[in-house]
N, C-alpha and C positions, 0 to 999 in steps of 0.2 A: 488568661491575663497576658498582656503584652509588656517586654520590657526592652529600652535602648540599649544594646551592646558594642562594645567595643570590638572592631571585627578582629583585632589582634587579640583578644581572649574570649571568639568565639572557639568549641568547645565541639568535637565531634557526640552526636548524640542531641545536640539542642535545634529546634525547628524552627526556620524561615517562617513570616508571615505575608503576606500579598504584599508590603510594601516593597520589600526585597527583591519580591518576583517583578515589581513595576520598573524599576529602575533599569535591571538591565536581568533577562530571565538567563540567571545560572542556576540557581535555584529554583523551583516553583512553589507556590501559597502550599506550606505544610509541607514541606521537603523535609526528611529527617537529612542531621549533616550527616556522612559516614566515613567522610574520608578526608585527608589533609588537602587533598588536592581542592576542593570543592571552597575552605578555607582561601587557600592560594589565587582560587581566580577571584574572591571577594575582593581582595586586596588588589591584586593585579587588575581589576575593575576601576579601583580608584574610589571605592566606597569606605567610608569612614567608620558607619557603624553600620549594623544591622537591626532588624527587629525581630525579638524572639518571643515566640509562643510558649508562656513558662506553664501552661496546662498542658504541655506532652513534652515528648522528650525525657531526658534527664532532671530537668528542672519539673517534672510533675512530683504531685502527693506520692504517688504510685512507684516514680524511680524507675519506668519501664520506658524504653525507647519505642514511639510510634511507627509504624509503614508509612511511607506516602499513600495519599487517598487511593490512588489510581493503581496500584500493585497487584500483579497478578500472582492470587495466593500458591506456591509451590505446590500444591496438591492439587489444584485444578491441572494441573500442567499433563495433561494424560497421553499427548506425543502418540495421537490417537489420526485418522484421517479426518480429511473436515468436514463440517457442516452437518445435513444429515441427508436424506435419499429418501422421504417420504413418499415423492412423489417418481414417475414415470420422467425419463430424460429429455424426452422428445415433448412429455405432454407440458412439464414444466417450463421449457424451451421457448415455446409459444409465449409463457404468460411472462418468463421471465425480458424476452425483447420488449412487450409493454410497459413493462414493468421499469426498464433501464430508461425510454421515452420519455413517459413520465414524469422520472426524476431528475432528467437531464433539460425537462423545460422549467423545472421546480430551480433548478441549482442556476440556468443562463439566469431567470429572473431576481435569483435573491445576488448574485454575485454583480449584477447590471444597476441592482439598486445601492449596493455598496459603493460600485463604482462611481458615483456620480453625487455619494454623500446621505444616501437613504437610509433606511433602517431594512434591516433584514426578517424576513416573516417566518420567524421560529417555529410557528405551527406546521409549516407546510415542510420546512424542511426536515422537519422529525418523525414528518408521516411519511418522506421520502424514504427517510433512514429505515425507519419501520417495513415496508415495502422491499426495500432491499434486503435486509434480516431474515425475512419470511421466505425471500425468494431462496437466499445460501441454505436457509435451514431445511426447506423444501425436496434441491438438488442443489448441491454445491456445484456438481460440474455443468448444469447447463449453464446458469449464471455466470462461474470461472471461465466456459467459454466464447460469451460472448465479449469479454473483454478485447477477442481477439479482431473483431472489429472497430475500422477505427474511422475518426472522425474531426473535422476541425471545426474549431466555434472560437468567437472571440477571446473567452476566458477559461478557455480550457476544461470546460463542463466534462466533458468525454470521459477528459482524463482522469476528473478529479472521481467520477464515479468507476473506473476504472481500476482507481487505485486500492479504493475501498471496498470496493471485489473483492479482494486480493487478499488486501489486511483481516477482513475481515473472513474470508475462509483461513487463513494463517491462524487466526488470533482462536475461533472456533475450534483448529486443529491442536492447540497450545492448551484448550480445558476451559474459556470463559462460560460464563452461564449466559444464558439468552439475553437478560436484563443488559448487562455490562456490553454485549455485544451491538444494542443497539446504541446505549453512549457511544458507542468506538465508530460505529458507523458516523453518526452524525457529527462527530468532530474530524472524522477522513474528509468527510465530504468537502471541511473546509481549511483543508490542510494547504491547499493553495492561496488562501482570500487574498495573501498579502500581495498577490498580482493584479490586485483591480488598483493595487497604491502604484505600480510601476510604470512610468510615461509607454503609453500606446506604441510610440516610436521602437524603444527598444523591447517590449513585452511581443510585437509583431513582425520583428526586423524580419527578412529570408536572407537569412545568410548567418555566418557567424561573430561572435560581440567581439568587439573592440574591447579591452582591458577594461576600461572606464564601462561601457556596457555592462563584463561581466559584473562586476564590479555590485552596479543597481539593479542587476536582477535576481542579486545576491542576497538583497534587502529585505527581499519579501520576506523572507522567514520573519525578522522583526518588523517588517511592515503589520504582517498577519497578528503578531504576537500583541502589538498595539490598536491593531482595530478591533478586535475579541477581548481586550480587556475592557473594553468602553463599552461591550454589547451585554444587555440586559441576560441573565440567566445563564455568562459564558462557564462551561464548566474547565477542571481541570486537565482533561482528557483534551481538548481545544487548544489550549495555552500549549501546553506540551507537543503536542504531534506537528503545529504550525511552524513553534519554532525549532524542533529537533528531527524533522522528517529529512534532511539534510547533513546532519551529523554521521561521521561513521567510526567504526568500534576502534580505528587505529589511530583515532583524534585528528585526521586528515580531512574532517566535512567543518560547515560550516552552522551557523556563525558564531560559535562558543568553543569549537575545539574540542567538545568533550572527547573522552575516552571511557571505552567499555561499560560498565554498568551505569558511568554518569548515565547515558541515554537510558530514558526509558525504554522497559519492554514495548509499549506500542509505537515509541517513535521510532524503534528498530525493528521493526516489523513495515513501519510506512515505508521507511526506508528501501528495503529491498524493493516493495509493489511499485516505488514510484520510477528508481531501475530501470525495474523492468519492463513496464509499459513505455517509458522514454526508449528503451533502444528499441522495442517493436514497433513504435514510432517513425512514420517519415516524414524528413523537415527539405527544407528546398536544399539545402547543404550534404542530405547525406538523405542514402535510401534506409527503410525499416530494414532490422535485422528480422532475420527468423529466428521465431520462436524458439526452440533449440540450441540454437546458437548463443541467445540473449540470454539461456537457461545455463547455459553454460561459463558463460561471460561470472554470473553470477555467483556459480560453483567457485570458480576459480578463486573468487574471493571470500570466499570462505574462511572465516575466524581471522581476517585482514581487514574488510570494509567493514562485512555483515557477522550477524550473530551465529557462529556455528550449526547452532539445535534449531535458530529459525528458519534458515539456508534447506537444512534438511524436509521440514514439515513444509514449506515454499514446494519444492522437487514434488513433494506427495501428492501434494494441493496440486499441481498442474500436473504431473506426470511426466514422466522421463521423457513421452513426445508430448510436446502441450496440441491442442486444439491450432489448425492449420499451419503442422508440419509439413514437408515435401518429403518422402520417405521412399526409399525401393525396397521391394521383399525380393528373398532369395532365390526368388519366380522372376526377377526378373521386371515385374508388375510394378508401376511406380504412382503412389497417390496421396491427396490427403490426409490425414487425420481428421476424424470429425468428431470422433467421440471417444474419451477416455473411458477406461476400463476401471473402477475404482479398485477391486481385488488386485490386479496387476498392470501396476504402470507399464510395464513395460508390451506389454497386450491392447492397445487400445483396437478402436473399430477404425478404418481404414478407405477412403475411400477411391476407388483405382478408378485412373481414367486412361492408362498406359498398359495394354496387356501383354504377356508374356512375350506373347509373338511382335511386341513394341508398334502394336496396332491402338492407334488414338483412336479413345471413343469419346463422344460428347455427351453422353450422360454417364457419371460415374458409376461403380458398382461395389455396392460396400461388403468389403470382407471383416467379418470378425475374428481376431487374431486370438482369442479367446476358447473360441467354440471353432475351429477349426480342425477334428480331429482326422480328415483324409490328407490333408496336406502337411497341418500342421505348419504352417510358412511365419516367415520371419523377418521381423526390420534385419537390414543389413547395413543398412548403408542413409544419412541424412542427406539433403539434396537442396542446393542453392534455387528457389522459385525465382529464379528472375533470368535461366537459361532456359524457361518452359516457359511459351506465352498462354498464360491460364489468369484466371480471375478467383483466387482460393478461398475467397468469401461466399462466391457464387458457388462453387463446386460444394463446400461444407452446406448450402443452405439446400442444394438440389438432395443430398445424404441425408439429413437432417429436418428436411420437412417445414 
């Protein structure tokens, strides 16, 4: 049953209903309140009353306060590595590049029909999501790796599959069950949509946004939050990650201001992936960071932007070098990264194309820093690729097969 409230005597413990969430999402449909602050932006919203769902919350028969739908239960939380490794790295590798193709001609089409006022084809995009799931749960790290390549497309398809890598080996590492895992995928996927609402001009500028630009590219979050509520079948996991994949834990993201637990766990989990695929990113304004680097960018903001415990299982999930590092070992030998070591991040497979004797080869040769027991060699040192003229996609793929 739904009743009109007075939002100056709503009541922590009583539940938002969709109307709530339509107006302006500080809440979302079946948010329990918990805290005054949540009260505080009601008001500082300019909303007069609320509507509350008096079958949960405090106002139930029961007198028990409900979860939000979307909550990932404390006991799944097994702070475990991601995904799973059913499959062979290399054999997985192969299926998972199809794999990303695929769904990244699934995501231009459904985002291209948005764009221009269409309906989106839910079926395809959940066979997408599906595909994708299978592939983390398969091998987390060949899939985690190919994020490392990168791509430009009108709307961001790359990225947005990209992202959901990410989240979604995090989210796996964090304890979700399979089922949940693929909800999460297919509302990553469309964690950007509210960029097919933002003028071409500015969503394609090369260069950097004028204040008023940043401004409207700032919009998406509610652009998305408003095109997903009109779409048939939009779940809660959708509404949430579109519009808080931008929020960060020290109430300094946008467009709600939250602070710490206000974000959802999945929209603090987009959050980081989306990061980080942006600084490994190059834009005509600025070259991609290495990985590494943008890994550490990350760290640094640790229990500041991001979520402490998610920052850490993120680290897991890529590895102390992620997939096309620049790396020297103590030999002297300087190469890629191409394949993470899941027992020991700090061991990945390695691929040299610099030998000791600082003799360039042009096919690499991979050392496993693992199974290395005559030498026993060691990263020493990370290394800027943009002083080496090399093509690290290419090198990773000659490794890697």
């Amino acid at each position: 049953m739904y009743m009109e409230a007075d939002v100056r005597e709503a009541t922590k413990g009583k539940a938002a209903t969709p109307d709530s969430a339509k107006n302006v999402l500080l809440l979302g449909s079946g948010v329990l309140i918990t805290s005054e602050t949540q009260i505080r932006r009601l008001k500082e919203a300019g909303l007069n009353d609320v509507t509350i769902d008096t079958s949960k919350g405090k106002d139930s028969d029961a007198g028990v306060a409900v979860q939000q739908p979307v909550a990932v239960p404390q006991e799944r939380r097994k702070k475990s590595l991601p995904g799973g490794r059913k499959v062979e790295y290399k054999e997985e590798l192969k299926k998972a590049r199809a794999t990303k193709e695929v769904v990244k001609n699934q995501l231009k089409e459904a985002l291209g029909d948005i764009a221009i006022g269409g309906s989106m084809d839910r079926k395809k995009l959940d066979a997408g999501a599906k595909l994708i799931t299978t592939s983390v749960l398969n091998n987390v790290d060949a899939m985690v790796g190919l994020t490392r390549l990168k791509e430009h497309d009108p709307y961001t398809a790359n990225h947005c599959i990209n992202v959901t890598i990410i989240t979604l080996a995090v989210a796996l590492a964090d304890g979700i069950d399979e089922e949940t895992a693929q909800i999460l995928a297919t509302a990553t996927l469309l964690h950007d949509i509210g960029k097919t609402k933002v003028p071409l001009e500015v969503l394609n500028k090369p260069g950097r946004f004028e204040p008023h630009e940043l401004n409207e590219m700032r919009k998406h979050t509610t652009y998305g939050r408003d095109v997903l509520y009109d779409m048939p079948g939009v779940t809660e996991e959708m509404m949430l990650i579109a519009t808080q994949h931008h929020e960060m834990l020290n109430g300094k993201g946008y467009p709600n201001n939250l602070m710490g637990d206000e974000i959802h766990r999945f929209g603090q989990m987009t959050a980081i992936a989306d990061v980080y695929d942006a600084l490994t990113s190059a834009r005509v304004y600025k070259p991609a960071m290495p990985p590494h680097f943008a890994l550490g960018r990350i760290y640094q903001n640790k229990n500041i932007e991001f979520n402490g415990d998610l920052v850490d299982l993120f680290v897991k999930t890529l590895g102390l070098y992620p997939v096309g590092s620049l790396v020297q070992l103590d030999t002297n030998e300087v190469g890629v990264v191409a394949e993470p070591n899941p027992d020991n991040f700090r061991q990945p497979k390695v691929g040299c194309f610099i030998t000791r004797y600082k003799k360039f080869r042009q096919f690499p040769y991979l050392v496993d820093l693992a199974n290395d027991p005559q030498e026993n060699r060691k990263i020493v040192k990370v290394l800027n690729p943009s002083k080496y003229k090399i093509d690290v996609d290419k090198m990773i793929k000659m490794c890697t097969g």
